[in-house]
C-alpha positions in Angstrom: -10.2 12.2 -13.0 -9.1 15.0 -10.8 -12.5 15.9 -9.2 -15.5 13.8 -8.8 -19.4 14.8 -7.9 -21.2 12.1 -5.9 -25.2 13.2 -5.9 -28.1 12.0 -3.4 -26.3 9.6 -1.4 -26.8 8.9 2.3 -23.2 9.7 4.2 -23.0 7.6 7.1 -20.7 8.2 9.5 -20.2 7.5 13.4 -22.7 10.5 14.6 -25.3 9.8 12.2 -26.7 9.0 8.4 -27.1 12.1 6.2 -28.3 12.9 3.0 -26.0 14.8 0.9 -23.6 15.4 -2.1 -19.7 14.8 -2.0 -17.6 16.9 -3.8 -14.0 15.1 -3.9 -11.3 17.3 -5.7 -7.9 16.3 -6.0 -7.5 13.5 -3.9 -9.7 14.8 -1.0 -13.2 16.0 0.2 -13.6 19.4 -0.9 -17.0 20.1 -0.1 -20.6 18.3 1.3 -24.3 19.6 1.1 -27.3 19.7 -0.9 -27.3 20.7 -4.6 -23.6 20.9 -5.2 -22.6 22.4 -8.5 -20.8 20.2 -10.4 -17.9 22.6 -11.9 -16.6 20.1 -14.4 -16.2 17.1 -12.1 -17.5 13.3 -13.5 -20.7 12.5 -11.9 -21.9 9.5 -9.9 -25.3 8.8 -9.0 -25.8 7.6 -6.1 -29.2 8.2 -4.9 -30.5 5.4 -2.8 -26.9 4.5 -2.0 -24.8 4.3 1.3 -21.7 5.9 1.2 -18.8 4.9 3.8 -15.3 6.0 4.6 -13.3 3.5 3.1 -12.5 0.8 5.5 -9.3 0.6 6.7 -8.3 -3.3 7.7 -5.7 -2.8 10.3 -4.6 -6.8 10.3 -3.8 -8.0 6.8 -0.8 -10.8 5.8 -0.1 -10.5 2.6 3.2 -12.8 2.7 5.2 -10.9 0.9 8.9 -11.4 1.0 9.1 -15.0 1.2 5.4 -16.4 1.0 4.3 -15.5 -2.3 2.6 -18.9 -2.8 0.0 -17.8 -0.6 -0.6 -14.5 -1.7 1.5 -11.6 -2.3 1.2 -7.6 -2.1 -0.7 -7.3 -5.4 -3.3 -10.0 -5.5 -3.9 -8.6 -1.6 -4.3 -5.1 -2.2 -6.8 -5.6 -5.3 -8.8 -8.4 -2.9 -9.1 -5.2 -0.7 -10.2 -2.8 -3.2 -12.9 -5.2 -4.2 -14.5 -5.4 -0.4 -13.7 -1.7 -0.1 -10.7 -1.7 1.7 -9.0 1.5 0.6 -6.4 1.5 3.5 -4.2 -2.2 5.0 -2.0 -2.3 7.5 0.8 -5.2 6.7 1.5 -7.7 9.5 5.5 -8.0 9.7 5.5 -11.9 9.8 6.9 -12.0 6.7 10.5 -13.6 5.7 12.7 -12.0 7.0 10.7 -10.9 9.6 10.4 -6.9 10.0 12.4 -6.5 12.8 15.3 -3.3 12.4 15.2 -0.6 9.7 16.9 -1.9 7.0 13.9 -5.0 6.5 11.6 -2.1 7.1 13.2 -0.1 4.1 13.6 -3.0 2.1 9.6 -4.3 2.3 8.5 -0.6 1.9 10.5 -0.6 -0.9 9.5 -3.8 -2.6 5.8 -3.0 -2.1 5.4 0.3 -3.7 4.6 -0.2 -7.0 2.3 -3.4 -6.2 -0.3 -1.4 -3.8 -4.0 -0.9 -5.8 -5.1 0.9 -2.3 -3.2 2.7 0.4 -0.6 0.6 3.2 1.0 1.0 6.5 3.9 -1.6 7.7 4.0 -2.6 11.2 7.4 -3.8 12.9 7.5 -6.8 14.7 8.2 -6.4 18.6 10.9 -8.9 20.5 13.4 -9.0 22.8 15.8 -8.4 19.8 14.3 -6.1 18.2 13.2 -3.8 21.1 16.5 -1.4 21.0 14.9 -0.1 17.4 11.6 1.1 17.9 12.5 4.8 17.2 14.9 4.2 14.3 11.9 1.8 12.7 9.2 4.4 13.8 11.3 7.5 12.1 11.7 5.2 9.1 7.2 5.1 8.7 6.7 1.9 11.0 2.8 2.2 11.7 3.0 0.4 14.6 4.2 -3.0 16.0 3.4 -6.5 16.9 4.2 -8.8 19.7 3.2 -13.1 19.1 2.4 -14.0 22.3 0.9 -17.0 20.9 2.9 -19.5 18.2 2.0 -18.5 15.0 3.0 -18.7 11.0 6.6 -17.6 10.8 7.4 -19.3 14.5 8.4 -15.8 15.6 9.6 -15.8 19.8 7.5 -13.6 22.1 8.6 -10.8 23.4 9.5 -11.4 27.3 7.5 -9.3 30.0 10.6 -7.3 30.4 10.5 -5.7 26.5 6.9 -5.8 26.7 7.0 -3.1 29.6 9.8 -1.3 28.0 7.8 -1.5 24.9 4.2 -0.2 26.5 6.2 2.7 27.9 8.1 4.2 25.1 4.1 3.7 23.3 3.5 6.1 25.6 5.9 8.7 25.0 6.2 8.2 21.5 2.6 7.7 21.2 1.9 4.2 18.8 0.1 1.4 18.8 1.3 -2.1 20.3 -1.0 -4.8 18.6 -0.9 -8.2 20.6 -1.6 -11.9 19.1 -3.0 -13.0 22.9 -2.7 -16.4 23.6 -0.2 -17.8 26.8 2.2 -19.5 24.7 3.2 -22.2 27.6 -0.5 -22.9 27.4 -0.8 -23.7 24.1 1.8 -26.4 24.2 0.7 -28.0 27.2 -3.1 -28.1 25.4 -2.0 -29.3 21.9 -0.2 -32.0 23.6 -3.1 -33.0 25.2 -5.0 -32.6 22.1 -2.4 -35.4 20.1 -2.7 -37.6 22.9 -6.7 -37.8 22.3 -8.9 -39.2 19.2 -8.6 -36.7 16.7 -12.0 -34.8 15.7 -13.7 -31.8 14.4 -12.9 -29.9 17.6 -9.5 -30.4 18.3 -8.3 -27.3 17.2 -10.6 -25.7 19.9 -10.0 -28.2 22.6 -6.0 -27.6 21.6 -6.4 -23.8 22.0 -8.8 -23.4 25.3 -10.1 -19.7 26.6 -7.8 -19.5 29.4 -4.9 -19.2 26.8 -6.1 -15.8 25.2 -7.5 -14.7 28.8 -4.5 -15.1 30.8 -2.5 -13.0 28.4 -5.3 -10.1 27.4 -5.3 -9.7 31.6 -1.7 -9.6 31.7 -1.2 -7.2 28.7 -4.3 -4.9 29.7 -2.6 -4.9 33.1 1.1 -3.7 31.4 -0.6 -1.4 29.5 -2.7 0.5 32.5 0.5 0.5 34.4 2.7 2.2 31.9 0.1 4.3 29.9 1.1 2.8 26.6 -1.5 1.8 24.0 -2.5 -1.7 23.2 -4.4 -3.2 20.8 -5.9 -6.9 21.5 -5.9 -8.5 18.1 -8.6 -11.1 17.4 -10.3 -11.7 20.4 -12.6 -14.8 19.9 -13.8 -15.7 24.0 -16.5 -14.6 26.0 -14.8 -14.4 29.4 -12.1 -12.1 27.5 -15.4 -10.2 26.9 -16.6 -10.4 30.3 -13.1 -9.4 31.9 -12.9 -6.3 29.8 -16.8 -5.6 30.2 -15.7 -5.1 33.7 -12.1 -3.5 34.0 -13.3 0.0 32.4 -9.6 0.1 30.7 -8.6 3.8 28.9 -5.3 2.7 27.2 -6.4 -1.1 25.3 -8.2 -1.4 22.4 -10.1 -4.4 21.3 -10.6 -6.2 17.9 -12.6 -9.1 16.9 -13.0 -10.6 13.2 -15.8 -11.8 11.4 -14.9 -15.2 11.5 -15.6 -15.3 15.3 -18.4 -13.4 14.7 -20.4 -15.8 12.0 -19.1 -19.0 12.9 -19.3 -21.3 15.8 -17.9 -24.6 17.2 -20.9 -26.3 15.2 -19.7 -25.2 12.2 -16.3 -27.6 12.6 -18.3 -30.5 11.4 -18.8 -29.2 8.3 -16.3 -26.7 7.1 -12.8 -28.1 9.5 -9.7 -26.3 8.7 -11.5 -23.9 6.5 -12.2 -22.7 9.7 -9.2 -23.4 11.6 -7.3 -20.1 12.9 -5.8 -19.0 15.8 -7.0 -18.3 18.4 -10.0 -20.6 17.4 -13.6 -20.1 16.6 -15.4 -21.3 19.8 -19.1 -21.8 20.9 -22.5 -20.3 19.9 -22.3 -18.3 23.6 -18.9 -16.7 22.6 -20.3 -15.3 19.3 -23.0 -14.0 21.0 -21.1 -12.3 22.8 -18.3 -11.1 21.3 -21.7 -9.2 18.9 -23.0 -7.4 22.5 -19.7 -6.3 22.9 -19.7 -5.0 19.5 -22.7 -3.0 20.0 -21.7 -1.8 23.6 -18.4 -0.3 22.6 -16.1 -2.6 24.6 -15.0 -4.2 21.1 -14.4 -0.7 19.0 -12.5 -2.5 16.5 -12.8 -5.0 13.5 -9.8 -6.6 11.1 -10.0 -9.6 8.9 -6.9 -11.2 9.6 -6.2 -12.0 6.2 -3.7 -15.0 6.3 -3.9 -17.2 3.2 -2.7 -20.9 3.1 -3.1 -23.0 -0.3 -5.9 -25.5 -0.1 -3.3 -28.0 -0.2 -1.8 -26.5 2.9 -5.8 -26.4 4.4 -6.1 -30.2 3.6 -3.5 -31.7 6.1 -6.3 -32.2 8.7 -7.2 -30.2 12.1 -4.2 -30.9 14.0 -1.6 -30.6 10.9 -3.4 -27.9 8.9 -2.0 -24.0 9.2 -4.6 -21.9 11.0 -5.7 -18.7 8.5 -8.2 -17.9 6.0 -8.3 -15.2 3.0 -10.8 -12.2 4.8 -9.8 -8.3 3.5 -12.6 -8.8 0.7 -15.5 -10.5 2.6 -15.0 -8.6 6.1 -16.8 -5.4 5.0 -19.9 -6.6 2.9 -20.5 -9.0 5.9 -19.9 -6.3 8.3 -22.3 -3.6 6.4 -25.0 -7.1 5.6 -25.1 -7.3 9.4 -25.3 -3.7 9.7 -28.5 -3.5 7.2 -30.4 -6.6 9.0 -29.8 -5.0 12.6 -27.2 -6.7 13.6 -25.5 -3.4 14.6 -26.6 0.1 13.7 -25.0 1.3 10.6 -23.1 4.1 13.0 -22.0 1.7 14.4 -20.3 -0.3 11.7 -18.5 2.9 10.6 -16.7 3.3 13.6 -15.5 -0.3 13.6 -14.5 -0.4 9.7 -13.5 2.6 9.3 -13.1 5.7 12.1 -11.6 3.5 15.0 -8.6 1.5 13.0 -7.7 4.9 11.6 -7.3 6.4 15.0 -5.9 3.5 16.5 -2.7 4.2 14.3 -3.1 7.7 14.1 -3.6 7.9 10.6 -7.7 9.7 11.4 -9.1 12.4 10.3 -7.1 11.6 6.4 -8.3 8.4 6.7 -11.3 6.7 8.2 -13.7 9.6 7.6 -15.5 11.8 5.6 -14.8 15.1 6.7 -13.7 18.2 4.6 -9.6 17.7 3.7 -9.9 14.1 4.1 -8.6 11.6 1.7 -11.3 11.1 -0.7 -11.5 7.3 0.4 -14.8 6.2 0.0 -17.5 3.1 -0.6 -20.5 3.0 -2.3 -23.0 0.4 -1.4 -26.6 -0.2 -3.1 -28.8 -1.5 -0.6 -31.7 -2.7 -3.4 -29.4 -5.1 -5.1 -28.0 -8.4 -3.6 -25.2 -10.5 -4.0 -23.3 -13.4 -3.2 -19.5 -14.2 -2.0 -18.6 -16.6 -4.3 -14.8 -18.4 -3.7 -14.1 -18.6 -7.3 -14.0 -15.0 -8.1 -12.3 -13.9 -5.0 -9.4 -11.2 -5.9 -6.8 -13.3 -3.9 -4.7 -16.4 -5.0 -6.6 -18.6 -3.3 -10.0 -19.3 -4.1 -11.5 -20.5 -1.4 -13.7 -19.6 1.6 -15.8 -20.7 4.4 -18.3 -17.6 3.7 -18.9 -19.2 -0.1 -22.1 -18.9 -1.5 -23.1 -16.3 1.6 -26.2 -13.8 0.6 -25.7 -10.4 0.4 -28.6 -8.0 1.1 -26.3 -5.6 -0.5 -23.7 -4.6 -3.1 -20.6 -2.7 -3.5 -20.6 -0.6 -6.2 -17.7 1.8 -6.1 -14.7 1.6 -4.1 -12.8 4.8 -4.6 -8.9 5.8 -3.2 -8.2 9.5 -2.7 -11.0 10.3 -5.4 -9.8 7.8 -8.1 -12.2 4.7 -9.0 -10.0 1.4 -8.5 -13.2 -1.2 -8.6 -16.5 -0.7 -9.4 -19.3 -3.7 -9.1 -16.0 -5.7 -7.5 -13.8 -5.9 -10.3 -11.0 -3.4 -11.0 -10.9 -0.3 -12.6 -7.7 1.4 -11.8 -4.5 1.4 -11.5 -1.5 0.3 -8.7 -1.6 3.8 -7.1 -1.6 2.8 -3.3 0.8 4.7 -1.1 2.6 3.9 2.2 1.3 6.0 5.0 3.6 6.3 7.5 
């Protein structure tokens, strides 16, 4: 279809909820307001209906090169379309890792005809690969991303030298600089401990303590304010990270949580164990609570699933030996918007964290992330009268399994729509592979 009508439907957007109609032609918003003429364009109804920029999930793993087992670029992108992800950004913890141009070239090159929404490639930041920042940047590198912490793909940190040289050419080249924060040092010297004691359900967290993601987010926030480069603090799961923050008044950091850390607590260990085990860890009912007042005060702008699949074979090992990850681009909006509609945060609110602040964290807002006139048509249409359920067995990913199974919805999706083109309706696919890279 080349241009699309959308009637009666309640725009929500970071300043406000408004009732309107959408005009959308040729891949962007041509036109909003009240009794829009429809001029040939297919109609949707969406009267009674919510309609959201499409959410843009800046911290997906889709493990492909090299980990296709898990999941790869096709099944991930059409996991995405069906929580209404119309934009990813792809971690570079793949195999090789993306570290110089030519690996950059290569993935981008690999993925293009597999995307069913729109994708940006991050670079990965070490010592080594510090010396091609502009080169990968030129090439369409989004951004980049430094493992402080040990993660999949065993990739070394960056050392505090690259790290500053890093945070300053962010700021004269202007990108983003996402961080896994966790005190690698710290981490062994805890998991140690951990193998020494009788294993349990809360190993994983006893392994993984708060002082390992605080003691880097302080260093890194401290980098960053000193050289005026931009960083972004990926999954932050503590409440004293949310206490220091709440308290430094930073300009240059921005911070992200996930939903994980947001639903689940160290209770939920007994039950669910490594289908809950991720790094950093999902702590205590008092760090949930306040990683959500953090959410609604601003000083966590920022949401991404961390989408890092395992098999369930892999998940099975036990908490010590399992990897940590768990499938997330196609649950993280519907449990963002659910919260949203029963108060959890204002539906403002959960626009900016889905949708307006990942976009201009890399750059890539007003086109994505809003709906504005000449924006990409990206959009969401949710039907607040009719629930649902997550159910693991018809998740969009290769593997079909989730902590979040059998979670009520006090909402649907109905439409998720790329640059004005229908690619799943009611969860299941309707279009084609016609994701772009964005660089």
């Amino acid at each position: 279809m080349s241009s699309v009508l959308i009637r009666k439907c309640r725009v929500v957007t970071p300043y406000g909820v408004f009732k309107t109609d959408i005009y959308v032609s040729d891949g962007k918003i041509d036109a909003l307001g009240d009794g829009l003429k429809e001029r040939g364009a297919e109609v949707i109804d969406a009267e009674g209906m919510y309609v959201f920029p499409g959410f843009v999930d800046e911290h997906v793993h889709f493990r492909e090169p090299g980990m296709e087992f898990k999941e790869d670029f096709e099944t991930g992108t059409l996991a995405a379309a069906a929580g209404g992800v119309t934009t990813v950004l792809e971690m570079p913890n793949t195999v090789p890792p993306v570290a110089d141009v030519k690996e950059l070239r290569r993935k981008a090159s690999l993925l293009k005809d597999k995307a069913y929404v729109d994708f940006g490639l991050y670079g990965v930041l070490t010592d080594e690969s510090l010396d091609n920042i502009e080169e990968m940047l030129e090439a369409g590198a989004i951004g980049f991303k430094a493992f402080l912490g040990p993660t999949t793909g065993d990739i070394s940190p960056p050392s505090d030298g690259t790290v500053l040289e890093a945070l300053q050419k962010s700021r004269e080249k202007g990108f983003t600089i996402a961080f896994h924060c966790e005190n690698r040092q710290l981490v062994y010297y805890f998991e140690q401990k951990a193998r020494k004691q009788k294993l349990s359900p809360l190993t994983h967290l006893e392994a993984r303590p708060a002082i390992c993601e605080v003691d880097s987010v302080r260093k890194i926030t401290y980098y960053a304010e000193k050289t005026g480069g931009k960083a972004l603090l990926l999954h932050l799961s503590s409440g004293e990270t949310v206490d220091y923050l709440s308290s430094s008044h930073l300009e240059n950091v921005i911070a992200e949580t996930c939903p994980h850390y947001l639903f689940f607590d160290s209770r939920d260990y007994e039950k669910l164990g490594p289908l809950i085990k991720v790094n950093p860890p999902i702590r205590t009912d008092a760090d949930r609570k306040k990683l959500w007042n953090a959410l609604r005060q601003g000083i966590v702008s920022n949401i991404g699933s961390d989408h890092a699949p395992h098999t369930l074979q892999e998940k099975e090992r036990g908490m010590l030996e399992a990897p940590s990850g768990m499938v997330g681009v196609e649950t993280m909006g519907p449990l963002m918007v659910n919260a949203a509609l029963n108060g959890y945060v204002s539906l403002e609110r959960a626009c900016e964290i889905l949708s307006a602040n990942p976009a201009k964290t890399f750059g890539i807002y007003p086109r994505k992330g809003a709906i504005m006139l000449g924006s990409d048509a990206d959009l969401v249409i949710i039907d607040p009268r009719e629930k649902s359920r997550i159910a693991a067995s018809k998740l969009h990913s290769k593997q079909k399994f989730t902590p979040f199974d059998g979670y009520e919805l006090s909402m649907k999706i109905r439409y998720t729509i790329l640059r004005g083109k229908v690619i799943a309706a009611d969860g299941e696919q309707t279009g084609k592979k016609i994701g772009k890279q964005i660089p």
